[in-house]
C-alpha positions in Angstrom: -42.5 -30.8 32.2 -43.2 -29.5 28.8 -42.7 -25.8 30.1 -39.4 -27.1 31.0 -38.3 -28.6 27.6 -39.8 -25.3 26.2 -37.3 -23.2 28.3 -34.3 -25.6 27.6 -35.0 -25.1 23.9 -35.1 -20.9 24.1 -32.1 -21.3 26.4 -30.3 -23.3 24.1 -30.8 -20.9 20.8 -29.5 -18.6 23.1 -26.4 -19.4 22.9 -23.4 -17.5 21.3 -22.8 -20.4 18.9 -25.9 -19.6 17.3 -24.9 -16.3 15.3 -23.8 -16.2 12.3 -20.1 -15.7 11.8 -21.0 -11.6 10.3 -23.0 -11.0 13.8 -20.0 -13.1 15.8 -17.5 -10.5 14.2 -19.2 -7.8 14.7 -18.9 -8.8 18.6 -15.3 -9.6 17.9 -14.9 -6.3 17.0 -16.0 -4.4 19.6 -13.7 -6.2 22.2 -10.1 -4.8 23.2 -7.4 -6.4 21.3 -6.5 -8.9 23.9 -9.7 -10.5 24.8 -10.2 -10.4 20.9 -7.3 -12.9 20.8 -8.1 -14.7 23.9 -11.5 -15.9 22.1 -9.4 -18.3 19.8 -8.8 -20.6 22.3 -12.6 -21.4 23.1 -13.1 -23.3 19.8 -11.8 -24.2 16.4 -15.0 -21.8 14.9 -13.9 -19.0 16.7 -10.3 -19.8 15.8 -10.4 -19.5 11.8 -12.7 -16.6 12.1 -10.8 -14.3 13.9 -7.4 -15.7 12.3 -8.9 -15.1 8.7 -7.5 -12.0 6.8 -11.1 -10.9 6.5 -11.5 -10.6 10.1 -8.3 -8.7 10.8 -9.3 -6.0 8.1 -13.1 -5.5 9.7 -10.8 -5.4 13.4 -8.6 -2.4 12.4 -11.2 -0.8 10.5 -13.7 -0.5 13.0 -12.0 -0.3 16.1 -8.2 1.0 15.9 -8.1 4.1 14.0 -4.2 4.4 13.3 -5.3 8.0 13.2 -7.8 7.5 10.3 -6.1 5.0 8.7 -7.4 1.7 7.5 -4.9 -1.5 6.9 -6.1 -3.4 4.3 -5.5 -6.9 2.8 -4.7 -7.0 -0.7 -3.2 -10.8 -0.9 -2.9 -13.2 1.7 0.1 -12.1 3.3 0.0 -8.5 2.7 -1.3 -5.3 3.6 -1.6 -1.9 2.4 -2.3 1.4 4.2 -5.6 3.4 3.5 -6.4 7.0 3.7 -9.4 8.7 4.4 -10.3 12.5 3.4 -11.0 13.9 6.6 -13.8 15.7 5.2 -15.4 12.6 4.3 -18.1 10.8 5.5 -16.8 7.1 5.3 -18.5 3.8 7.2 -16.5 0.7 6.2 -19.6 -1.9 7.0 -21.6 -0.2 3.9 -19.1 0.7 1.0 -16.9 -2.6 1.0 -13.7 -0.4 -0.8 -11.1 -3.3 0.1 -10.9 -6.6 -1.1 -13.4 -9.7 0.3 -11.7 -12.7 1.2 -12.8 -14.2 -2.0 -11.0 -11.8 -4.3 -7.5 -11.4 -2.7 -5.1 -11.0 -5.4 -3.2 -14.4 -6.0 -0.1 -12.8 -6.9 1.6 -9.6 -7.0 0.3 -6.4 -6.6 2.8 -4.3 -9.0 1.3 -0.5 -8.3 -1.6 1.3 -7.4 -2.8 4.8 -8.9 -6.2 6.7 -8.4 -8.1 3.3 -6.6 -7.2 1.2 -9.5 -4.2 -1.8 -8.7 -1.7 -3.0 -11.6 -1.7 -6.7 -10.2 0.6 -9.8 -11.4 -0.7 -13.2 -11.5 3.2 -14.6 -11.1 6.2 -12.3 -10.4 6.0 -8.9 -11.5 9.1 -8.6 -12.1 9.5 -10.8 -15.1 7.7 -8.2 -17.2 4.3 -9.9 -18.2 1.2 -12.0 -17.1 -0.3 -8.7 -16.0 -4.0 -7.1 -15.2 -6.2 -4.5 -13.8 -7.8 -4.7 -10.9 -10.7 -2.4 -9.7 -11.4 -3.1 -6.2 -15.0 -1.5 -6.0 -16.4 -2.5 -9.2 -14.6 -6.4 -8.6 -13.5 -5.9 -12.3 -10.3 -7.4 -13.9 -9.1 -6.2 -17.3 -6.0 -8.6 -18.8 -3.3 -6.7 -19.9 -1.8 -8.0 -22.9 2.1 -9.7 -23.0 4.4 -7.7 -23.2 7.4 -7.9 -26.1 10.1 -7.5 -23.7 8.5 -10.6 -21.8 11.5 -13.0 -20.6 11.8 -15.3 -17.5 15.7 -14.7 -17.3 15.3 -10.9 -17.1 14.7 -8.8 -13.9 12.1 -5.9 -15.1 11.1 -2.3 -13.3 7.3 -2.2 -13.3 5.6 1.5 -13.3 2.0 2.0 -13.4 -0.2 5.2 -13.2 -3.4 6.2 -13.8 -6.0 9.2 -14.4 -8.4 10.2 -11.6 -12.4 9.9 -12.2 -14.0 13.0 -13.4 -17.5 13.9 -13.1 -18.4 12.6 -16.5 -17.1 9.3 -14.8 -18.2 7.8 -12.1 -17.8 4.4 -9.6 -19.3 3.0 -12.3 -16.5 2.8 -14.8 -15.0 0.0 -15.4 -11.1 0.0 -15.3 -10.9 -0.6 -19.2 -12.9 2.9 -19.3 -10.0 4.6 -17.5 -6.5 6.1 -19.0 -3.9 4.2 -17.8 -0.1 3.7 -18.4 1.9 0.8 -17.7 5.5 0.6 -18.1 8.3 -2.1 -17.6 11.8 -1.3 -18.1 14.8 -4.1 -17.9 16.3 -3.9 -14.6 20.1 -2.2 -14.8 21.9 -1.8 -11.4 24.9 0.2 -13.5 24.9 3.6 -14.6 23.2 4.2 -17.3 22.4 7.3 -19.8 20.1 5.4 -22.0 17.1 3.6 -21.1 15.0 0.8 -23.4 11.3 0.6 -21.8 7.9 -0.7 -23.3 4.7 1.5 -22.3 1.1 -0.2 -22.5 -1.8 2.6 -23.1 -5.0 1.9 -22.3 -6.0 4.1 -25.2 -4.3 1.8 -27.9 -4.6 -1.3 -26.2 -0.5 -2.2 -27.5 2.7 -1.5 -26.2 5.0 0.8 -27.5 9.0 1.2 -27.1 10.8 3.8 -26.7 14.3 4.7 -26.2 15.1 7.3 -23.5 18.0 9.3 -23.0 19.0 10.3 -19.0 21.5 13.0 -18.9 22.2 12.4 -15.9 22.1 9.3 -15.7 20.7 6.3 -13.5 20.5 2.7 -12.1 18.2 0.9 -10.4 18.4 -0.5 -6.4 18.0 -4.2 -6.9 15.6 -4.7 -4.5 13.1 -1.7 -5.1 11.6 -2.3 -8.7 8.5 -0.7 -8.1 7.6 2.7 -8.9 5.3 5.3 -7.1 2.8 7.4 -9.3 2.5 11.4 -7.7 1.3 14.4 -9.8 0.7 12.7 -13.5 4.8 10.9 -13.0 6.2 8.0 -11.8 8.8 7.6 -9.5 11.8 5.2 -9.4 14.2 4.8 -6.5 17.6 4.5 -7.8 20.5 3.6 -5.9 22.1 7.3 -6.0 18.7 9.4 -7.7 14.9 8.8 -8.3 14.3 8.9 -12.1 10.8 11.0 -12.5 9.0 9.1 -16.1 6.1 11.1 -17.5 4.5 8.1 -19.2 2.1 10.0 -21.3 4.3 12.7 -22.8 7.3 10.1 -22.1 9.5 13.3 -20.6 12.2 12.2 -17.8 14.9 13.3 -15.3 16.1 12.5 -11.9 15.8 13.5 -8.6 19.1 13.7 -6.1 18.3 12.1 -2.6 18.3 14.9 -0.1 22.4 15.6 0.4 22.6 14.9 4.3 21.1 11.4 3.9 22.2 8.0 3.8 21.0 6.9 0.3 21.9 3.2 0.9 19.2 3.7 3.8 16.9 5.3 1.5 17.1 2.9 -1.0 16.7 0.1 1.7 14.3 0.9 4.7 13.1 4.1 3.1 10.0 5.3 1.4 9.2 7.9 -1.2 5.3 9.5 -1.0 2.9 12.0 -0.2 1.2 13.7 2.4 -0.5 17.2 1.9 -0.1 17.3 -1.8 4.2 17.1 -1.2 6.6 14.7 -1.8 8.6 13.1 1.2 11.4 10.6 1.2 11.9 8.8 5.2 14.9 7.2 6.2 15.1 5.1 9.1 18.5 4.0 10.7 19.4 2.4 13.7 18.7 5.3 15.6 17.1 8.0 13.7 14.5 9.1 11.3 14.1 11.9 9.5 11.9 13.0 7.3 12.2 15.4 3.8 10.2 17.2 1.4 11.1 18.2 -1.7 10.8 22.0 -2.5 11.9 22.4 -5.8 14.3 20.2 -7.9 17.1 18.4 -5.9 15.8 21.2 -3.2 14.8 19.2 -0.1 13.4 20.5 3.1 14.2 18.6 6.2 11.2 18.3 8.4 11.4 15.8 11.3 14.3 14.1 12.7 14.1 11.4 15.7 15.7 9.7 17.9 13.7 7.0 18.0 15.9 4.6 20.3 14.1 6.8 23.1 10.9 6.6 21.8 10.6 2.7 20.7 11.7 -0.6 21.7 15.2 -1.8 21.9 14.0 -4.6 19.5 12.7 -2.7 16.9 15.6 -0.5 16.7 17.9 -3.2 16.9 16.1 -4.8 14.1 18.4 -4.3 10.9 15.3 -4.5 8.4 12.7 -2.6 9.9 11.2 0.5 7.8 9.3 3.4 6.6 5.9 2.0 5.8 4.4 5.3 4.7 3.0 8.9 5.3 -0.3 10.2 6.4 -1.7 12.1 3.4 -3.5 14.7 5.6 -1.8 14.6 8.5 1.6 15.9 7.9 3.3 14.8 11.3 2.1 11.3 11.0 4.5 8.2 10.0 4.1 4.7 9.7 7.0 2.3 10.6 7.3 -1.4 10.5 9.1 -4.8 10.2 8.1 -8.1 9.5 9.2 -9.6 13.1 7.7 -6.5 15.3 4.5 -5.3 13.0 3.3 -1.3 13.2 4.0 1.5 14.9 2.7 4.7 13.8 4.1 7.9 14.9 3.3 11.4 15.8 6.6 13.4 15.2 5.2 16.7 16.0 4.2 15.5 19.6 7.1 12.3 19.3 3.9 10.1 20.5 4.8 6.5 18.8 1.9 4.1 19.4 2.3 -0.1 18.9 -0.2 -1.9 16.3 -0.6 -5.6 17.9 -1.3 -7.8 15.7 0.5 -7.5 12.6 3.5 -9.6 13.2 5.0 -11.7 10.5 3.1 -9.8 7.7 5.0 -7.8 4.4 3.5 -4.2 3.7 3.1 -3.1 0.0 5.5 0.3 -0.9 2.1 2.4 -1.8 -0.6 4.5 0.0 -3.7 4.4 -1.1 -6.1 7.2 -0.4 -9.6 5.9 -0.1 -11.4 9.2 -1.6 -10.2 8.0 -4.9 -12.2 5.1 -4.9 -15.7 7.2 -3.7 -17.9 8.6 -5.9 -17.4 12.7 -6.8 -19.9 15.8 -6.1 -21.2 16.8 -9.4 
C-alpha cells in the first residue's frame, strides 16, 4: 500500500502542470504553430501564457526565422522588425536585446537609431513628455520639455543617434551617447521655410532654428515620423522626402522616384535600408515595386510584382495593407502587412511570399532595427 501512495505521488509531480511557465514555453515553442494554439484551450494557465506578448516574441524568435528576422514587442500592441548580421553569432534565450514584459513602453515609440528608442509617454505628436530608452541596459533618460510644447499643435518628431565605438561599450548608458532629437510643427502646405527645435544630448537644451527649403516641402498628415540613415533623417512629404542633418543642421529634399504613385508612397509605403542603400516600396492593389536611390532624385527600379498572383485575394483587396520593411542583408527580401491579415514576407528574386500566422490585429512601427547595433564590438 505505501509503495502505491509512493508511486501516485512521483506520478502526480509528473505532470505537465508542474513546470514552471519558462520550462512550459520553452515546450510551447518547439511545437508547430497550430498545436501551439490548440494548447489554449486545455486551461486558463496555458491560455494567458501563450496569449501574452512575451510568449509570442520567444515563439518567432526561436522557431520562425522570417529569414533571420526577429518581431519584437515594443508596446502592447506593437511590433517592430529585427535584424541580425549574418555573420553574427546571436542566441536570443542568453542576450535578452528586446523588451521583457515588464518594461514594454506605455506610450509611443517616436524613433529608433543605433539600438537606442526615442519613446513618448503620451502622443508623440504633441511635441513633448519625451525619453530615452535603452533596451539592453533597461535605462531611461527624460528628455526635457520642449518650448514649442502645445496640445493644440500636430508636431514632426525626428530622432537619430551616434553608433558605439570601441571606447564605448554595452555599457553606456544612453545619456553617455550623442543624440539629436528634433520636432518640427506639422505643415501639410508648401512651405520654403521651416521653424524646428533640436534637443542635443551634448547641451542638454533645445535650440531653434530657422531653416530655409529651396525647394520646398509639406508634410503627409499621417506619417510624422522620421527615419535616421547615414548621420540624416528622413521625412516623407506628400510630394518629396526632406533629408535634416541635425548635427550640422544642413537640408534638402528628395523627389519620390518619377514612375511612382507618391500618394501610395506616402500611404502604404516605406522608406529604409537594406545593404547599406536606401529603398522606398510602394504597394498598390496589384503591384509592388521596389527603388533605390542612386544618386540625388536618381532612383533605380529594382523589383516589381504582381502580387495578385502571388498572395491572397484578401490581402490585395485590402485597401490598407503595406510595406512593413526591408531585409538589411538580404536585398531581395520584403516585409508586407495589414492589421486585418498580419505578415507576409517576400522573396522577390525567387517571387516566394510566405504567410506569418499569428500576427493579426496588431500595428507595426515604421523602423528596422538591426540587432548588431545593440551587441557589443570587437576591439
Amino acid at each position: 500500500m505505501a509503495h502505491d501512495i509512493s508511486s501516485a505521488k512521483l506520478l502526480s509531480k509528473c505532470d505537465i502542470n508542474y513546470l514552471s511557465d519558462d520550462l512550459l514555453a520553452q515546450i510551447f515553442t518547439l511545437l508547430p504553430f497550430k498545436s501551439t494554439m490548440g494548447c489554449k484551450c486545455v486551461s486558463k494557465r496555458w491560455l494567458e501564457l501563450i496569449s501574452s506578448p512575451y510568449f509570442k516574441k520567444q515563439f518567432t524568435s526561436l522557431q520562425h526565422s522570417l529569414f533571420k528576422s526577429i518581431l519584437m514587442f515594443v508596446t502592447p500592441h506593437e511590433i517592430m522588425l529585427a535584424f541580425i548580421e549574418q555573420s553574427q553569432k546571436y542566441d536570443p534565450m542568453k542576450i535578452p536585446i528586446t523588451f521583457p514584459p515588464d518594461m514594454l513602453v506605455k506610450g509611443s515609440v517616436c524613433g529608433c537609431s543605433h539600438g537606442i528608442f526615442l519613446c513618448c509617454n503620451s502622443r508623440y505628436t504633441y511635441g513633448g513628455d519625451y525619453y530615452i530608452y535603452d533596451p539592453l541596459m533597461k535605462e531611461c533618460v527624460p528628455i526635457p520639455p520642449s518650448p514649442a510644447t502645445c496640445n493644440e499643435s500636430l508636431f514632426a518628431v525626428g530622432f537619430i543617434c551616434t553608433p558605439l565605438t570601441n571606447d564605448k561599450t554595452i555599457t553606456s548608458y544612453p545619456d553617455e551617447r550623442d543624440f539629436r532629437v528634433v520636432i518640427i510643427k506639422s505643415f501639410i502646405r508648401r512651405m520654403f521655410e521651416v521653424e524646428l527645435y533640436i534637443f542635443s544630448s551634448d547641451t542638454g537644451q533645445w535650440k531653434h532654428i530657422v531653416m530655409n527649403i529651396p525647394d520646398g516641402f509639406a508634410f503627409a498628415p499621417h506619417w510624422l515620423l522620421s527615419f535616421s540613415y547615414n548621420g540624416s533623417l528622413y521625412f516623407m512629404g506628400r510630394t518629396n522626402i526632406l533629408v535634416l542633418n541635425p548635427y550640422t543642421n544642413h537640408s534638402y529634399t528628395l523627389d519620390y522616384p518619377l514612375k511612382a504613385d507618391s500618394m501610395n508612397i506616402m500611404s502604404f509605403g516605406f522608406l529604409g535600408t537594406s545593404c547599406g542603400g536606401l529603398r522606398i516600396g510602394e504597394i498598390g492593389q496589384n503591384e509592388l515595386k521596389i527603388w533605390e536611390l542612386i544618386e540625388k532624385n536618381n532612383w533605380d527600379l529594382l523589383h516589381r510584382i504582381d502580387i495578385k498572383k502571388k498572395l491572397p485575394e484578401k490581402f490585395c483587396g485590402n485597401y490598407y495593407k503595406r510595406v512593413a520593411g526591408f531585409h538589411p542583408y538580404d536585398g531581395d527580401i520584403v516585409y508586407l502587412h495589414s492589421y486585418a491579415d498580419g505578415f507576409f514576407v517576400c522573396n522577390l528574386r525567387s517571387e516566394k511570399f510566405e504567410g506569418v500566422s499569428g500576427y493579426e490585429k496588431i500595428d507595426i512601427s515604421p523602423f528596422q532595427l538591426e540587432i548588431e547595433d545593440l551587441l557589443p564590438q570587437e576591439s
